[in-house]
Kinemage of the C-alpha trace (Angstrom):
@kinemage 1
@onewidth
@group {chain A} dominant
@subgroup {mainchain}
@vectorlist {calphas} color= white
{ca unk a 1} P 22.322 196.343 108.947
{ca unk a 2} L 23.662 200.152 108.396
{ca unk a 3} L 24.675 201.557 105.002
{ca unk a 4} L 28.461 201.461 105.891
{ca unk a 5} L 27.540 197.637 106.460
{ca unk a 6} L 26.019 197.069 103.438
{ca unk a 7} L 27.978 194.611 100.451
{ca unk a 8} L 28.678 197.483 97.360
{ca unk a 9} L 27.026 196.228 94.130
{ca unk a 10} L 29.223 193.963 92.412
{ca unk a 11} L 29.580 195.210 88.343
{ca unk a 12} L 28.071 191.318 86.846
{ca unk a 13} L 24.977 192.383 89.101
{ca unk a 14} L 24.317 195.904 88.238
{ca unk a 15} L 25.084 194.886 84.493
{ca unk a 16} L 22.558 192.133 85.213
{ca unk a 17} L 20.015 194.645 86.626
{ca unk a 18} L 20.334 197.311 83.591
{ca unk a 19} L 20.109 194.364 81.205
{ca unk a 20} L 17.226 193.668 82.649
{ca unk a 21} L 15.931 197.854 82.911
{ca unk a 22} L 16.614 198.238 79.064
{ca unk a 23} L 14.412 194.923 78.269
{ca unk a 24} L 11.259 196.076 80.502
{ca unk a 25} L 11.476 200.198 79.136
{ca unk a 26} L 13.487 199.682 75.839
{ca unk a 27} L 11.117 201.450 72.912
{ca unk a 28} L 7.740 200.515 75.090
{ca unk a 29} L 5.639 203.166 76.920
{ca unk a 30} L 5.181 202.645 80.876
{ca unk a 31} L 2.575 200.758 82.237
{ca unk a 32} L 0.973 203.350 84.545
{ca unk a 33} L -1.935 202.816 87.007
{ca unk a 34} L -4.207 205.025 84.882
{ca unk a 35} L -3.268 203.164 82.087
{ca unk a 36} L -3.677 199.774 83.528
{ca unk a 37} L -7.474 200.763 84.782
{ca unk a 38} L -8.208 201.942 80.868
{ca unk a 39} L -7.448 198.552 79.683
{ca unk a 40} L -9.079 197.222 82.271
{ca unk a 41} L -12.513 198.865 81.378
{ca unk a 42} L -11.541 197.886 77.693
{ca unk a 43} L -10.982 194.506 78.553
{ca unk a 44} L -14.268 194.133 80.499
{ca unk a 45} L -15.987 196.258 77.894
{ca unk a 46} L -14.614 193.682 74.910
{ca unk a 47} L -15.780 190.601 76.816
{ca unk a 48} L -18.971 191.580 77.509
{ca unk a 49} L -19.553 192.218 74.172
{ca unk a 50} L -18.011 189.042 72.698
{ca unk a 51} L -20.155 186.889 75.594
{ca unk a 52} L -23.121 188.782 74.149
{ca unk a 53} L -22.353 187.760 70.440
{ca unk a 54} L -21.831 184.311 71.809
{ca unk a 55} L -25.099 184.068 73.726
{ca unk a 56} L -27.545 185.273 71.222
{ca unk a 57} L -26.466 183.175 68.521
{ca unk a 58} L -27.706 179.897 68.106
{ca unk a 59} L -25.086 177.360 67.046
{ca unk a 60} L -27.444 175.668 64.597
{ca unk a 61} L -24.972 172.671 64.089
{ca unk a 62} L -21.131 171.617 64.637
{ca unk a 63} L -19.674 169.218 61.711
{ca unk a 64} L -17.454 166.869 62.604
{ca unk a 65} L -17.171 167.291 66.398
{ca unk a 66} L -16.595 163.761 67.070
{ca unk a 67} L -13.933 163.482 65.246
{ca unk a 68} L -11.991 167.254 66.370
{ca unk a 69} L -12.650 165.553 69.596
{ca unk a 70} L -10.748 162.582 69.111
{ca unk a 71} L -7.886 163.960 67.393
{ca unk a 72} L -7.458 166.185 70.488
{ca unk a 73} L -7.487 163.393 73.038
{ca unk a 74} L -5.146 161.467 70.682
{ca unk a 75} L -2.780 164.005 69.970
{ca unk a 76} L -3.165 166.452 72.993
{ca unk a 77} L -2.200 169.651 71.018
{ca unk a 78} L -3.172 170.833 67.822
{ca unk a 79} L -2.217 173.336 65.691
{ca unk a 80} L -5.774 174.426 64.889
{ca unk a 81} L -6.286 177.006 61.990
{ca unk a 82} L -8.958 178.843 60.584
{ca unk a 83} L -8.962 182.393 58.485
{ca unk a 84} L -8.425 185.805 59.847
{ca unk a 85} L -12.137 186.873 59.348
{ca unk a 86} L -13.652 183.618 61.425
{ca unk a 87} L -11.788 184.727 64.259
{ca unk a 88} L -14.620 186.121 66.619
{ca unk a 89} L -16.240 182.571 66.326
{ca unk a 90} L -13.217 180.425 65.164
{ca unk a 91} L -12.183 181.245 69.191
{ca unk a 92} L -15.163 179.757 70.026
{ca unk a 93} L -15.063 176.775 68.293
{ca unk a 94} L -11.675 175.931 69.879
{ca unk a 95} L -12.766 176.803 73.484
{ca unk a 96} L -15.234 173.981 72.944
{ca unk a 97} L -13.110 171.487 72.960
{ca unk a 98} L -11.530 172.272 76.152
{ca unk a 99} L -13.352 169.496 78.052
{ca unk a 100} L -11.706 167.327 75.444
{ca unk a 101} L -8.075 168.716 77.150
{ca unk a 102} L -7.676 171.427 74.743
{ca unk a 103} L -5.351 173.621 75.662
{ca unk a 104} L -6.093 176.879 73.485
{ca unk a 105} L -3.629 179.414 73.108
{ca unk a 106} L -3.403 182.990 71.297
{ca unk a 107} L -0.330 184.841 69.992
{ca unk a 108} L -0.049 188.243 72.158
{ca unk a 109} L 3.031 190.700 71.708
{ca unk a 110} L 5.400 191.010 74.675
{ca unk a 111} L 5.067 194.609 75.210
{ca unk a 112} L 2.971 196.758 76.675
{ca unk a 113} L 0.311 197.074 74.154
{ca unk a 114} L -0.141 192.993 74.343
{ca unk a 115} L -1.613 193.848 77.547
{ca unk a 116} L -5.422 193.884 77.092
{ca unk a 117} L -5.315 190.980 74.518
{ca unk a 118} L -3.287 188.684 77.189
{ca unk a 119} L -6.213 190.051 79.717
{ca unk a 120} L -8.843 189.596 77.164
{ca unk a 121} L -7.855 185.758 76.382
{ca unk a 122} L -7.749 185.323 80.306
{ca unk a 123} L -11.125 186.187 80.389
{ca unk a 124} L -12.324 183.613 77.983
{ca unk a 125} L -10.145 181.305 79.354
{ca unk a 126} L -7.376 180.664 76.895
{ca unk a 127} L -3.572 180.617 77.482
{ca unk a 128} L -1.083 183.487 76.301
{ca unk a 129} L 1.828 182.743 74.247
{ca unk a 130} L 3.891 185.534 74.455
{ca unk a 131} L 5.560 186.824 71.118
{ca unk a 132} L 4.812 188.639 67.579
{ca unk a 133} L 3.630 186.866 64.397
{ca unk a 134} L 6.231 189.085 62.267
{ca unk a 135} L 8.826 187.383 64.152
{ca unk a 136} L 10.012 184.191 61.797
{ca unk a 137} L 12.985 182.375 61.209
{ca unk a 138} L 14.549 179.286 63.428
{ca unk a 139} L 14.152 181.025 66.917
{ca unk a 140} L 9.930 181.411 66.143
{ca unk a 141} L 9.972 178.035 65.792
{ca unk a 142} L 11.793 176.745 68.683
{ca unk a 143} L 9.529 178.498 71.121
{ca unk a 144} L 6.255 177.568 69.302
{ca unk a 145} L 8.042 173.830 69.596
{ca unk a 146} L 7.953 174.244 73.287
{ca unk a 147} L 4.799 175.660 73.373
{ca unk a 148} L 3.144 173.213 71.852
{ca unk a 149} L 5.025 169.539 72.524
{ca unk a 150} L 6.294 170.631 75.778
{ca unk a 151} L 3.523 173.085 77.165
{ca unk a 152} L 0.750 171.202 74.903
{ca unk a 153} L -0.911 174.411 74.166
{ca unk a 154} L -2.332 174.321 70.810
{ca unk a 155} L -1.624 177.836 69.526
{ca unk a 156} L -4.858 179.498 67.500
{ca unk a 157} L -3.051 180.284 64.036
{ca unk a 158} L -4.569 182.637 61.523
{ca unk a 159} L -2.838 181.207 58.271
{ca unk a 160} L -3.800 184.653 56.092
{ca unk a 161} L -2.905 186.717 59.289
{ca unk a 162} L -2.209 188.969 60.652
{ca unk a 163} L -1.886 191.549 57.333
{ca unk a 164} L -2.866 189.175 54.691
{ca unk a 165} L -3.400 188.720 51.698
{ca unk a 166} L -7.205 186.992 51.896
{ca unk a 167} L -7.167 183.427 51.979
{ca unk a 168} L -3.729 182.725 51.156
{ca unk a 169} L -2.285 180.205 53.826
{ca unk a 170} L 1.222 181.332 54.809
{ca unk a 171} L 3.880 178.480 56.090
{ca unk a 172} L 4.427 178.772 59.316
{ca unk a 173} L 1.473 176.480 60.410
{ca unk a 174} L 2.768 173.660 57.707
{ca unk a 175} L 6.281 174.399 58.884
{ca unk a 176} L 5.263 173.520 62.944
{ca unk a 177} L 3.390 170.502 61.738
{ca unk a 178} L 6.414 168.877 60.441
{ca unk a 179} L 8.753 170.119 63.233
{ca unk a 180} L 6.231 168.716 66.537
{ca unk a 181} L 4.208 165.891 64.258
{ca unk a 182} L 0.817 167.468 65.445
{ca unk a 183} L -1.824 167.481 63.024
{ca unk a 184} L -3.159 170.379 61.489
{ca unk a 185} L -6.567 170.689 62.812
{ca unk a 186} L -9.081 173.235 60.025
{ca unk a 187} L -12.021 175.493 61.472
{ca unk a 188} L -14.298 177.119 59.705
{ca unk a 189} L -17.099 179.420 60.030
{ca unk a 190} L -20.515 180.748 58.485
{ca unk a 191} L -23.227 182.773 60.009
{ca unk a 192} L -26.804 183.454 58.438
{ca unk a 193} L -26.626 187.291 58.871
{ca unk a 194} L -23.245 188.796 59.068
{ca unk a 195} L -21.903 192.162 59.098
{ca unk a 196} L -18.680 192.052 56.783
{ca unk a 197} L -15.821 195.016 57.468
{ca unk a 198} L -14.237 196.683 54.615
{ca unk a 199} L -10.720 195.346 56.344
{ca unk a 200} L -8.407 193.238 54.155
{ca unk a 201} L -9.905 190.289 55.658
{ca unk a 202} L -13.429 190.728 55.496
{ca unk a 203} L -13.938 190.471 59.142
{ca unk a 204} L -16.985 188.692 59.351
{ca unk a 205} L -19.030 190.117 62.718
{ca unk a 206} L -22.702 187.823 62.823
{ca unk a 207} L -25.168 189.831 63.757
{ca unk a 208} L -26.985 188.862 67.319
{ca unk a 209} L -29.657 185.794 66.836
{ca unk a 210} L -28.392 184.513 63.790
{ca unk a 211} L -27.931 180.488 63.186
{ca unk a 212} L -24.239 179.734 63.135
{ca unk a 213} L -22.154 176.346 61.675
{ca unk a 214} L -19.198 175.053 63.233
{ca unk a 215} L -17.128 172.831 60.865
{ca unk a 216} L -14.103 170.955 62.059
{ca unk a 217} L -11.773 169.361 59.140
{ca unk a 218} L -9.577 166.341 58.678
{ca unk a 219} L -6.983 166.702 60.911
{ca unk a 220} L -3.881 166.903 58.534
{ca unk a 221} L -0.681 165.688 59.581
{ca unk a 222} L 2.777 166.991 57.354
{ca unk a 223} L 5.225 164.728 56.405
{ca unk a 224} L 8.947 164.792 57.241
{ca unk a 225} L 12.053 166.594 54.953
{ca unk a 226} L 9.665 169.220 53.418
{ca unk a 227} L 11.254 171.094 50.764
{ca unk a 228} L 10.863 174.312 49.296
{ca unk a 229} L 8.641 172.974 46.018
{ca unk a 230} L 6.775 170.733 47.998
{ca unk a 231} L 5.736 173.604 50.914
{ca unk a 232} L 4.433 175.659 48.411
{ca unk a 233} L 1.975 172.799 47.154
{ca unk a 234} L 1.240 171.840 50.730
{ca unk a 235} L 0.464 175.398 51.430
{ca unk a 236} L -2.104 175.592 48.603
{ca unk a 237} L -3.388 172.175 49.593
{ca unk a 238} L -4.296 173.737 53.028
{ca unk a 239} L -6.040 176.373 51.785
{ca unk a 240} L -8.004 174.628 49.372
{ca unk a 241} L -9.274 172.492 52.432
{ca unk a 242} L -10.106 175.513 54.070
{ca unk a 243} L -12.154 177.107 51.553
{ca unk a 244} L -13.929 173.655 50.799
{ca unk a 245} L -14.532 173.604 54.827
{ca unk a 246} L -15.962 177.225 54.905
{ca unk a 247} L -18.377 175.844 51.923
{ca unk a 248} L -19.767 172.957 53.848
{ca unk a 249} L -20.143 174.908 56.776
{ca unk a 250} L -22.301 177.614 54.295
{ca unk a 251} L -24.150 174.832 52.762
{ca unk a 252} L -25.405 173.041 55.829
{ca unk a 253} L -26.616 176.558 56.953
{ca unk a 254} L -29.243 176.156 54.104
């Protein structure tokens, strides 16, 4: 076909294609080639290190497996939480249970920068779910809704995340267990030699050989018609069952 043959661009498609220009470029940086092979070497870089972490310490033992393992057959997704600081071994614990049909999935912005996490959770074989945790309101919930009773990817939720304060369990994770009627699956952590970062979480980084515990809660399921007065309670409820969690898991250490 020549040019003089060719159909002129009707205005709903070229509106259609700027739309969809200004979504891809609006306020991001370009992913460029040179770019793209930095994060690459990053990503790489990060998983080796986080396989080496993994492989030199000995998981000394995992409390309540049996049970984390029927709730996830059960239920199919979770909404599995543990704090900000356990992440490094919190991911872990959740890529267990994929043989159980876990589906585990991590919260990675949409632009460019969520590039080398969404590569990074590739690597250790865990599914993106594209979005930002500042991002609230009826909308946030929809598409964690699909996500998780549609999709049934159980998102990994940080309830202190992602800027804090330490320890104090925010709503969104109470809030999703009342919308989809999953349960609220707890993970904790503790490590007998750790390297803590002066971070507002206390990252907690264990050092290579120690003896790690895994400790899976009581699934919690929410009820229906939450109000304000009674999220609040449910919210400190949570976190009490967290910190009692991170105690057993410190205590069977010993």
């Amino acid at each position: 076909m020549s040019d003089a043959d060719e159909q002129p661009e009707q205005p709903e498609q070229q509106q259609l294609r700027n739309t969809l220009y200004r979504k891809v470029t609006r306020g991001r940086r370009r992913l460029s080639r040179g770019r793209m092979l930095v994060y690459r070497v990053a990503v790489f870089v990060a998983w080796r290190l986080i396989h080496l972490f993994w492989a030199t310490c000995r998981v000394q033992r995992v409390l309540g497996l049996e049970q984390a393992r029927a709730t996830v057959r059960e239920s199919r997704s979770v909404i599995p939480v543990y704090w900000h600081q356990h992440t490094l071994f919190g991911v872990r614990a959740l890529l267990d249970l994929r043989p159980d049909g876990l589906k585990v999935g991590f919260l990675i912005s949409p632009s460019v920068d969520g590039t080398a996490p969404a590569m990074l959770v590739g690597k250790v074989g865990g599914h993106v779910v594209r979005g930002s945790s500042t991002h609230t309101g009826a909308r946030a919930l929809r598409d964690y809704y699909e996500t998780i009773v549609k999709q049934e990817i159980s998102p990994a939720i940080t309830p202190d995340g992602p800027r804090g304060p330490l320890h104090e369990f925010k709503p969104g994770a109470v809030m999703l267990a009342q919308l989809t009627g999953k349960p609220i699956l707890p993970v904790s952590i503790a490590a007998s030699h750790t390297w803590r970062f002066g971070t507002w979480d206390r990252f907690e980084l264990p050092l290579p050989f120690s003896r790690i515990v895994i400790a899976y809660g009581e699934p919690v399921k929410m009820p229906r018609g939450i109000d304000a007065q009674s999220l609040a309670r449910l919210q400190v409820e949570m976190a009490d069952r967290l910190k009692a969690l991170q105690a057993q898991a410190r205590a069977a250490l010993d």
